[in-house]
N, C-alpha and C positions, 0 to 999 in steps of 0.2 A: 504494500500500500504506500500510496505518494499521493502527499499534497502541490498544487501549484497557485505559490501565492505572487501575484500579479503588485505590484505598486506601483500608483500612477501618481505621479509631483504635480504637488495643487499649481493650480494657476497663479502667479504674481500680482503682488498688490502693490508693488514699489519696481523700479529702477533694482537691478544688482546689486550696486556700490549705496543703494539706499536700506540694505536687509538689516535690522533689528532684530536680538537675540529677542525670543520667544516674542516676533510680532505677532500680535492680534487685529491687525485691521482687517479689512474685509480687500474681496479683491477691487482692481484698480480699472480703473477703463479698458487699458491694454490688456488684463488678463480675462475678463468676460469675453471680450473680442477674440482669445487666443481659445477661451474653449467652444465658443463658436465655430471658429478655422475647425475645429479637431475631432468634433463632438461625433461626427459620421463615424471616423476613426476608430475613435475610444468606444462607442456605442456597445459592440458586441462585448467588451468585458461586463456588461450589467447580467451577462446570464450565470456569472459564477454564484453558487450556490448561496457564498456569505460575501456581505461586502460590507467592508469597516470603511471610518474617517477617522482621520487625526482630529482635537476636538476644537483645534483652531477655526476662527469665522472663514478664512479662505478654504480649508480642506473642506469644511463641512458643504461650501458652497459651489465649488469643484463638481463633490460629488453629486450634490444634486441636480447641481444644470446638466450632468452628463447621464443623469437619469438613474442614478445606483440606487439612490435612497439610501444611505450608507449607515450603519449605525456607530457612534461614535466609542470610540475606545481609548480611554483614558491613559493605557499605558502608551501610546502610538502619540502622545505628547511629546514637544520639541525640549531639548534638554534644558532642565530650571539653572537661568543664569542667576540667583541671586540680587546683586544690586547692580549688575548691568544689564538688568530687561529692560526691553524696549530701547536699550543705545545701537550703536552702528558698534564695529569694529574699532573704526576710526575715534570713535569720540570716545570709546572703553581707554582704545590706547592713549588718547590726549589727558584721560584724565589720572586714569594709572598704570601707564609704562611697562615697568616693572613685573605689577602683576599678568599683565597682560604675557607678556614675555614668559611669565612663568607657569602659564596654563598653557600655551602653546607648544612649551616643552615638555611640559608633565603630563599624561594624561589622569596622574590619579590625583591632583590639583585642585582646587578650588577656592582660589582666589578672592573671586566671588562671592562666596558664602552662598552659593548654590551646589549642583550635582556636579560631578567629574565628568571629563567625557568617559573614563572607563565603564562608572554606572551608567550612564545614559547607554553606552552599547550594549552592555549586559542586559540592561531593561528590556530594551528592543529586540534581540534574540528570544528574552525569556518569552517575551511575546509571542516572536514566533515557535516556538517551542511549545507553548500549550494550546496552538489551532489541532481543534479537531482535525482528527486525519481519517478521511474515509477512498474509499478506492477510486482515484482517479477526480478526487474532490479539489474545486478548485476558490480561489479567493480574491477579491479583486480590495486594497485597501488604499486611499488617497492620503496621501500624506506630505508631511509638508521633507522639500528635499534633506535637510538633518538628516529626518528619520530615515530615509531612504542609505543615505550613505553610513549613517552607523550599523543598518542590518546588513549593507557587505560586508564591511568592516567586519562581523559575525560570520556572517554565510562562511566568506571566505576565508577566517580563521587567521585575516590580518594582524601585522601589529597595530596596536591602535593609533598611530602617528599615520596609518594609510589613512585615516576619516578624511587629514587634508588634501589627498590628493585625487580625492574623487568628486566631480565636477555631476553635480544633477539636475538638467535644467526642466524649465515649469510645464506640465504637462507630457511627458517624457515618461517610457513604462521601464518596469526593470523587474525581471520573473526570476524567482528563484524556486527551485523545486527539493522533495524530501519529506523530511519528516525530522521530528527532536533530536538533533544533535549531528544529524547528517543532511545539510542542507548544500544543492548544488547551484552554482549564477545560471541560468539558462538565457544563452543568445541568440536565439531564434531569427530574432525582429520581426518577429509576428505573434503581437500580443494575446489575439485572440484565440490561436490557432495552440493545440497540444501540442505540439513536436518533442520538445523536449521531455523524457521522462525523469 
C-alpha cells in the first residue's frame, strides 16, 4: 500500500522580496489572477480522496477557488517565527543581524523565540507520516511554499540546511509518494496522473 500526497503552493499575496514570516494576508491581485491562469490545470487534483489547507487566509483561499474545498490542518502551518512574524527577511536582518545570522546557521536555533526550523520539519513529516494510507489512496494539500520545502527537506532525508536551497514557486505541484517513514519525490510532471508508485 502507497499513499500519493500531491502539494500545491498557495497563490501569492505579495511580490517575493515582499514575503513575511508567517504572512497572513489574503491573496493579492496577481495571485487570484494566477489561479485563474491555472485552475483548468490544477482542477483534476480535487478528485483525490482527502484534500487538506495550510490554515493561512491564502492557502485556504487557493484551495477553494480551485475547487478542493480543502479542510484545514493545523499542523501544515508555516513555521512560528516568534517576534519576527509578519517582518520580511530584510527588516528581521536590519533589526537583528546577529540573530538572524545565527538561525540561518543553526537549524536547531531560535532566535526568535519561536520554533527551529528542525521542529518545523519534523512537524511537517510527522504530518505526513500519520495520513491514512489506503491502496492507491491519494491526497491533494495546498500549502503555503515553507511547508512544501521543509517536507523535502523530510521526504528526502536532507540535511536541514537543504530547506534553503529549494526554491517553490506559487501554485507549483510537488508529489511525493509512500507511506510512514518511506517517502519517495515523484517527478512525473503530471500532477494529476499516477505514474509514479
Amino acid at each position: 500500500m502507497s499513499l500519493r500526497v500531491t502539494f500545491v503552493a498557495s497563490a501569492r499575496s505579495s511580490p517575493l522580496l515582499a514575503e513575511r514570516f508567517e504572512d497572513d494576508r489574503p491573496l493579492d491581485q496577481a495571485g487570484w489572477e494566477e489561479v485563474q491562469h491555472l485552475a483548468r490545470d490544477l482542477l483534476p487534483l480535487a478528485a483525490a480522496e482527502l484534500r487538506y489547507c495550510s490554515p493561512t487566509p491564502r492557502s485556504r483561499a487557493t484551495g477553494d477557488a480551485l475547487g478542493y474545498h480543502p479542510l484545514v490542518q493545523p499542523a501544515l502551518r508555516d513555521c512560528h517565527m516568534g517576534r519576527w512574524r509578519g517582518l520580511t527577511l530584510g527588516e528581521a536582518m536590519a533589526r537583528e543581524p546577529d540573530l538572524v545570522d545565527a538561525w540561518l546557521a543553526d537549524p536547531r536555533s531560535t532566535p526568535h523565540g519561536g520554533e527551529s526550523l528542525l521542529s518545523f520539519i519534523s512537524r511537517i513529516g510527522g504530518w505526513l507520516n500519520t495520513r491514512p494510507v489506503e491502496e492507491h489512496g491519494r491526497i491533494v494539500a495546498v500549502a503555503e511554499p515553507s511547508v512544501i520545502r521543509a517536507a523535502l527537506v523530510y521526504v528526502l532525508k536532507a540535511p536541514p540546511s537543504t530547506y534553503w536551497n529549494i526554491d517553490v514557486r506559487p501554485l507549483s505541484t510537488t508529489t511525493v509518494t509512500g507511506w510512514a517513514g518511506r517517502w519517495h519525490l515523484c517527478l512525473d510532471g503530471a500532477p494529476a496522473h499516477t505514474s509514479c508508485a
